[in-house]
Residue, then its C-alpha position, 0 to 999 in steps of 0.5 A: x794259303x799253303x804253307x812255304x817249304x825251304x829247298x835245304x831245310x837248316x839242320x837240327x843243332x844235334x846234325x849240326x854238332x856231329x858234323x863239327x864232331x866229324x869235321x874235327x877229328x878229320x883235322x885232328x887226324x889229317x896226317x895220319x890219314x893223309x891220301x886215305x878215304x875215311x868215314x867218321x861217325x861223331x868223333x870215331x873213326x868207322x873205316x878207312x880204305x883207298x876208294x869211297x866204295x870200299x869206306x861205304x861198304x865198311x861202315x854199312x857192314x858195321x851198321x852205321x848209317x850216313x857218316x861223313x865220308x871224306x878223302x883225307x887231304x894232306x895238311x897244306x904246306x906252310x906258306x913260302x914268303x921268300x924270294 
């Protein structure tokens, strides 16, 4: 019988930290990179630039292979609960 294979394999608990570890310095950071594409690598900042290209370019010229690449929302303004 042949063996059955997941479309989207679940990742590793090692890929699973350092998308965390990314996903949370991008919080932590949100302000000061509001509007600016960034790649993060674990908790470090690879790049950062206007455009994914120009993060992309910037993080494979330092060596560092698939960071999480991301535009930078602004922080969501505070919810208005008046009339």
């Amino acid at each position: 019988m042949p063996k059955l294979r997941t479309p989207n394999p679940i990742p590793q608990s090692d890929e699973l930290d350092e998308f965390l570890s990314e996903q949370s310095w991008v919080e932590s950071n949100r302000e000061q990179y509001a509007g600016k594409w960034v790649a993060v690598k674990r908790d470090t900042l690879v790049a950062c630039g206007n455009s994914a290209k120009e993060v992309f370019d910037a993080a494979r010229l330092q060596g560092v292979e698939l960071p999480l690449i991301v535009r930078v929302e602004p922080p969501p303004d505070a919810p208005f609960s008046g009339w």
